[in-house]
C-alpha positions in Angstrom: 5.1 22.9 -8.3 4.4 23.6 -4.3 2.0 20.9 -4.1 4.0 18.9 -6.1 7.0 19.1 -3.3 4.9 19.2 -0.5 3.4 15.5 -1.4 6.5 13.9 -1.8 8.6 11.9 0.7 12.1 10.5 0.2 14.4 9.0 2.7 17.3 7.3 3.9 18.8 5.0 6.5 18.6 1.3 6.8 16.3 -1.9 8.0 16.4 -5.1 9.5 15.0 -7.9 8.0 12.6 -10.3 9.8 11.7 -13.2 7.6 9.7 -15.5 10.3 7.4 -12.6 10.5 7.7 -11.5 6.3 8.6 -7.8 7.7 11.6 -5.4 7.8 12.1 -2.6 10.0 13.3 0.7 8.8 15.5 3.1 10.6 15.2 6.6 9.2 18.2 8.4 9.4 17.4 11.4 7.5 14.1 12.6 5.7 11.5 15.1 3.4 9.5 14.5 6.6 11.2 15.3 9.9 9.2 13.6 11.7 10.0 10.6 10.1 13.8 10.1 12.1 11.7 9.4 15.5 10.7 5.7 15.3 11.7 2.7 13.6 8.5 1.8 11.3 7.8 -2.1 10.7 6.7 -2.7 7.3 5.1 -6.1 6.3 5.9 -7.9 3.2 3.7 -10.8 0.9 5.3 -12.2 -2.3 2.6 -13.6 -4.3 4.2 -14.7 -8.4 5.1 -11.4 -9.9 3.4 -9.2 -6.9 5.0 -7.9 -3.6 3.2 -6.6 -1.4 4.6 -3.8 1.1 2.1 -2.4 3.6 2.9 0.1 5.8 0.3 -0.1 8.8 1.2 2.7 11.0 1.4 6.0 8.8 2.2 9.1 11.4 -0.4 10.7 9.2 -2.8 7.9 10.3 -4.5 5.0 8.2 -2.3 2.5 6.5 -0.2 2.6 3.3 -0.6 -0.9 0.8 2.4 -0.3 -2.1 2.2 -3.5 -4.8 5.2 -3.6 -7.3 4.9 -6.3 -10.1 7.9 -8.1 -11.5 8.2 -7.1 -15.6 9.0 -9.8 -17.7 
């Protein structure tokens, strides 16, 4: 169950939206993570049919994070 806990992240606050650039900007107000509520993070965004595409390409952890959800039909 630790491991479990200590994995997980969840969040709030809110984001900007940049569509010239297909990104959005998140403002953490509060989080899992502490760490988290010190910088804005710019996420970048591709729609392709029933795929978007969120990629994440500055983790504090290091290394990028790619999340795809697919539209159910």
């Amino acid at each position: 169950m630790k491991a479990s806990a200590e994995s997980l992240l969840s969040y709030f606050g809110t984001y900007t939206v940049n569509e010239a650039e297909n990104s959005y900007t998140v403002r953490i107000e509060s989080s899992s993570f502490q760490n988290q509520t010190a910088n804005p993070g710019k996420r970048t965004v591709e729609l392709n049919g029933d795929d978007l595409k969120v990629t994440n390409p500055g983790r504090l952890a290091g290394g990028q994070t790619i999340i795809v959800w697919k539209r159910t039909k």
